[in-house]
Backbone as a printed PyTorch tensor [residue, N CA C, xyz], in Angstrom:
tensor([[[-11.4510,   7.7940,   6.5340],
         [-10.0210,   7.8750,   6.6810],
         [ -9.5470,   6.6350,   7.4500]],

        [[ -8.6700,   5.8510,   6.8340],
         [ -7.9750,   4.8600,   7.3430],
         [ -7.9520,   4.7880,   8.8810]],

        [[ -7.5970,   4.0940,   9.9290],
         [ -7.1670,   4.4930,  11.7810],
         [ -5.4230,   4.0940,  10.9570]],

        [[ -5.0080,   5.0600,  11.9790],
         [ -3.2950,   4.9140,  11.9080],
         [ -3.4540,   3.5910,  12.8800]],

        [[ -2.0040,   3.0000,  12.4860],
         [ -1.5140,   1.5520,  13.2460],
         [ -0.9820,   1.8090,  14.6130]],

        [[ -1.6620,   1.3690,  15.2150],
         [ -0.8330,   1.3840,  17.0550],
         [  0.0200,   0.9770,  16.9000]],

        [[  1.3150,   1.0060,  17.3650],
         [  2.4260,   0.3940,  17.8640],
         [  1.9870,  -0.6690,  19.2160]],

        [[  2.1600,  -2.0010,  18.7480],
         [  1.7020,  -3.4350,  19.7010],
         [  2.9500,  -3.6230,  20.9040]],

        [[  2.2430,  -3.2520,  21.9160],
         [  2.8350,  -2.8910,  23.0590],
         [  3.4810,  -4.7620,  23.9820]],

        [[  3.0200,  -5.6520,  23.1620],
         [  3.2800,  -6.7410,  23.8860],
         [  4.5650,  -7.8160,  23.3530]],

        [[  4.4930,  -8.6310,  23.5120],
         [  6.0000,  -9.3230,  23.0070],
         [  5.4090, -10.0320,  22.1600]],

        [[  6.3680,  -9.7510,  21.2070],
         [  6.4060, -10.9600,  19.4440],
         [  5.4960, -12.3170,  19.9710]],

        [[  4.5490, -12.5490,  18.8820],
         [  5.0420, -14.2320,  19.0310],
         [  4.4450, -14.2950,  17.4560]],

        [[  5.1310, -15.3710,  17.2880],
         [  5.3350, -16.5760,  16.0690],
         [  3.8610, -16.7090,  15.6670]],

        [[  3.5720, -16.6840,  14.4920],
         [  2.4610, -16.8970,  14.0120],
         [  2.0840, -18.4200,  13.7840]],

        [[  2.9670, -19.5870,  13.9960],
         [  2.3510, -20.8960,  14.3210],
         [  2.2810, -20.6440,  15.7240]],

        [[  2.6760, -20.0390,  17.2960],
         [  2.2150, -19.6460,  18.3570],
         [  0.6340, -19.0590,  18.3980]],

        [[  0.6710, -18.4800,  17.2370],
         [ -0.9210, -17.9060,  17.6330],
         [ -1.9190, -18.8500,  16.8880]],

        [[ -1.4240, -19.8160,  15.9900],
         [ -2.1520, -20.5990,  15.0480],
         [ -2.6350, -22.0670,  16.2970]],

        [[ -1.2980, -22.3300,  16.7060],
         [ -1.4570, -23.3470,  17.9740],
         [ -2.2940, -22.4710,  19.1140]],

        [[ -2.7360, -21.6510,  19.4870],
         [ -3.5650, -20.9890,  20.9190],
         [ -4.8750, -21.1610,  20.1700]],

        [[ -5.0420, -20.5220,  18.7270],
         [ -6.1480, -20.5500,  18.0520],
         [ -6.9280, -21.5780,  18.1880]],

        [[ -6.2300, -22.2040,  17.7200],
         [ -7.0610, -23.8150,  17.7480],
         [ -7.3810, -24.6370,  18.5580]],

        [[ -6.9510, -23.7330,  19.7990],
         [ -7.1600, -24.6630,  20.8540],
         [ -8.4220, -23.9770,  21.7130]],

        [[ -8.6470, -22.7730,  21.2250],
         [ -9.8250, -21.4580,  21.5190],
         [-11.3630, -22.8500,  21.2760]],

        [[-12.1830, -22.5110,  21.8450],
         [-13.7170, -23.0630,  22.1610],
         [-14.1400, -22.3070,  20.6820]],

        [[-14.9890, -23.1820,  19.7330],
         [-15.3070, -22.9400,  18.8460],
         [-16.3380, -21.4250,  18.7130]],

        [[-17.1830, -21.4550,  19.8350],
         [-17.6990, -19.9510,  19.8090],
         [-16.4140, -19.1030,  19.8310]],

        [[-15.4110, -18.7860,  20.9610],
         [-14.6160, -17.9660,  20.9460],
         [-14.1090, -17.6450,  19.6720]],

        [[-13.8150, -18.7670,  18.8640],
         [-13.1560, -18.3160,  17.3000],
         [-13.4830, -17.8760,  16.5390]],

        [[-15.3600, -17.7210,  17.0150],
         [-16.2310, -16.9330,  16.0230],
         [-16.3410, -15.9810,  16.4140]],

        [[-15.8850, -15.4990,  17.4130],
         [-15.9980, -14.4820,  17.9630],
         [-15.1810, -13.7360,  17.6870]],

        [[-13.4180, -13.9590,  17.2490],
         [-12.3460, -13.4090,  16.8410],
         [-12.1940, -13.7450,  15.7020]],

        [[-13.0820, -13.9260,  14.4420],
         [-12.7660, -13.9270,  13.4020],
         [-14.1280, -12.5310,  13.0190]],

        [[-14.8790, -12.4970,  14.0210],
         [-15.7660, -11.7020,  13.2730],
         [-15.0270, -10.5990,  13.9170]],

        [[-14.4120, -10.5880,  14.8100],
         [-13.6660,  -8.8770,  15.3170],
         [-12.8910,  -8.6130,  14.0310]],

        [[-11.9200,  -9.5890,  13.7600],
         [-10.8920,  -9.4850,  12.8150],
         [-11.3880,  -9.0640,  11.4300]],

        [[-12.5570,  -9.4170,  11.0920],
         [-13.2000,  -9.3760,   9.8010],
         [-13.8710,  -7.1500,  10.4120]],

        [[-14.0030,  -6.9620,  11.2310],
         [-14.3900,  -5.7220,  11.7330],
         [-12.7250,  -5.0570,  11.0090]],

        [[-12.0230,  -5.2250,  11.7340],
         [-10.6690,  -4.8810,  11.5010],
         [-10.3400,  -4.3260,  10.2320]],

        [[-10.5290,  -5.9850,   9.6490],
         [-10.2530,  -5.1660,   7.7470],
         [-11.0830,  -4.7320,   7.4020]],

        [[-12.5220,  -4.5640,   7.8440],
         [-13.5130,  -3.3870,   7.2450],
         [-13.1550,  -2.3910,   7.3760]],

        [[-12.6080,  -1.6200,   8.5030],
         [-12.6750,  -0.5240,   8.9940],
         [-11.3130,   0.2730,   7.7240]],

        [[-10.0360,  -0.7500,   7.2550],
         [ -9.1780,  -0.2450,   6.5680],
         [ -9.5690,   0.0060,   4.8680]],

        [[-11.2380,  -0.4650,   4.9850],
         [-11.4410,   0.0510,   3.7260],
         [-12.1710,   0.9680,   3.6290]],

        [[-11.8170,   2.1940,   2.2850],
         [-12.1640,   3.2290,   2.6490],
         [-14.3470,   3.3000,   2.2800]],

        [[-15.1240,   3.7680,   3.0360],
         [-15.9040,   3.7110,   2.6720],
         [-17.3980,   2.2170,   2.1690]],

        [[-16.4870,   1.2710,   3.3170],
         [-16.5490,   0.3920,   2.9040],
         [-18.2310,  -0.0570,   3.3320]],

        [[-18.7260,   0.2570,   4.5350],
         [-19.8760,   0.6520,   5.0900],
         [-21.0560,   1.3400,   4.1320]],

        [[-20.4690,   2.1770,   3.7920],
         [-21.3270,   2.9810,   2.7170],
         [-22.0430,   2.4490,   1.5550]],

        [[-20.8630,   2.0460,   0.8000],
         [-20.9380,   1.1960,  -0.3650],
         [-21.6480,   0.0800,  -0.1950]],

        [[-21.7730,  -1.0440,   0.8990],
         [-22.4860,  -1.7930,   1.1440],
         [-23.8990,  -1.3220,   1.6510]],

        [[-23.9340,  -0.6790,   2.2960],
         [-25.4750,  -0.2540,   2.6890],
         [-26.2530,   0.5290,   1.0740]],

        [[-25.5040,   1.0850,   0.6740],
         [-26.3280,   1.4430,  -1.1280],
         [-26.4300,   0.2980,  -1.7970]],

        [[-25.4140,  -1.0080,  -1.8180],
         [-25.7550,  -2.3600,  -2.5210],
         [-26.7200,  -2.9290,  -2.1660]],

        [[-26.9510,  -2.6770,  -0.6420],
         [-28.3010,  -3.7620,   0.0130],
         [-29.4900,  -2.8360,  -0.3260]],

        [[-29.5210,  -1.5460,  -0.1270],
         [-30.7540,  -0.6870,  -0.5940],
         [-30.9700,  -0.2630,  -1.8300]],

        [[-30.2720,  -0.8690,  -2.6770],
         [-30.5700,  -0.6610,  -3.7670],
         [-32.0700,  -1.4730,  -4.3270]],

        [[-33.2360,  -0.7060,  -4.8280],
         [-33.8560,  -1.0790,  -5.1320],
         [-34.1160,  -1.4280,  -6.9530]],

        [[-32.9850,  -1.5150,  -7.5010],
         [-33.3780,  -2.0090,  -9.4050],
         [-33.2620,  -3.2120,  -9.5640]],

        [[-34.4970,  -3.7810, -10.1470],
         [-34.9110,  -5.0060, -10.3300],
         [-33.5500,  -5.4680, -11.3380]],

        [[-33.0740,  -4.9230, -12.2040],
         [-32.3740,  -5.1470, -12.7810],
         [-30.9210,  -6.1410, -12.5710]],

        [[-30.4960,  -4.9300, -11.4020],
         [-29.3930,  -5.6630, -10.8740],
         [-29.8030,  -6.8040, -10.0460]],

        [[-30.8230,  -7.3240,  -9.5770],
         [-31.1870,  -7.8860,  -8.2890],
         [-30.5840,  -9.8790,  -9.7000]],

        [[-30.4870, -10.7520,  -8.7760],
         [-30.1180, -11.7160,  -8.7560],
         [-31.1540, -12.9090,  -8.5410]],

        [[-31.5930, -14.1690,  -9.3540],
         [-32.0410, -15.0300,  -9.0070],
         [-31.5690, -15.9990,  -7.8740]],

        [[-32.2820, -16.8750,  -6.7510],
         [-31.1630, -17.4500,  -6.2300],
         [-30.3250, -18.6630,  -6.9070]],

        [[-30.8670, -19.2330,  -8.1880],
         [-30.0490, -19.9620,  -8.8630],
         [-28.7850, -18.9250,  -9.5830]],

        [[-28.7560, -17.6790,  -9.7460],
         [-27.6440, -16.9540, -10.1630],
         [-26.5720, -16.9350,  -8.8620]],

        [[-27.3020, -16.2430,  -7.9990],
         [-26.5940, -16.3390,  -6.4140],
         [-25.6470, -17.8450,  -6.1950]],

        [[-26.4000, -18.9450,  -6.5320],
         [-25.3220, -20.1270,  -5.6990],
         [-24.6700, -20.2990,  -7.1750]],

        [[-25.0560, -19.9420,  -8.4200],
         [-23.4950, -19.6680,  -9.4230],
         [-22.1360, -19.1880,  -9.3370]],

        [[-22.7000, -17.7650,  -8.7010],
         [-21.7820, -16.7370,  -8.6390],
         [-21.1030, -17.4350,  -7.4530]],

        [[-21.4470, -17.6780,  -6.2660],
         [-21.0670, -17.7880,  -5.4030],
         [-20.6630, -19.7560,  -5.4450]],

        [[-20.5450, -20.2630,  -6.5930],
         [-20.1030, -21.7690,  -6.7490],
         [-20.5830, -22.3120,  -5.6160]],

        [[-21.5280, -22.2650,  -5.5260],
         [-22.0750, -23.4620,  -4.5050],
         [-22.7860, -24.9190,  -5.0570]],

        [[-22.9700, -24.8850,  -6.2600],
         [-23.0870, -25.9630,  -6.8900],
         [-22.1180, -26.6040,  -7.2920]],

        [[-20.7980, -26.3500,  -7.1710],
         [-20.1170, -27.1020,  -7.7730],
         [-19.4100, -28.0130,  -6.5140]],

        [[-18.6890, -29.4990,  -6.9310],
         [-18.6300, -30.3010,  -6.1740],
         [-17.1160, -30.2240,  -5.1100]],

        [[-17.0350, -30.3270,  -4.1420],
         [-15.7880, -29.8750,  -3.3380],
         [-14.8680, -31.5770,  -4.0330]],

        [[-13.8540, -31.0140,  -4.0120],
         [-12.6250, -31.9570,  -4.6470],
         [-11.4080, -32.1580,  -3.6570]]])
């Protein structure tokens, strides 16, 4: 079940305000609040935990992936432009 939305108890700010603090954050710190944030939208999907832990334990050879399929799917061969 979804978490209901808190009501944000602090004062507005501007999303180039938080884009300018961001960037000025110590590069660990930003990894640190992107992986909370990435927690965040997991949690609003339903089941989302689940579904991934049956993808990783899934044992059929079938579905399983070469790693030349892997950096396909995932375009890592192709050239940044």
């Amino acid at each position: 079940m979804p978490q209901r939305q808190q009501k944000c108890n602090i004062s507005p700010v501007s999303i180039e305000t938080l884009k300018a603090e961001l960037k000025a954050l110590p590069s660990e710190e930003r990894r640190k609040l992107m992986a909370f944030m990435i927690v965040l939208e997991d949690q609003n999907r339903a089941d989302y935990a689940a579904k991934l832990a049956r993808k990783i334990d899934d044992k059929s050879p079938e579905r399983w992936l070469t790693a030349e399929q892997c950096e396909s799917e995932l375009r890592l061969n192709e050239d940044s432009k």
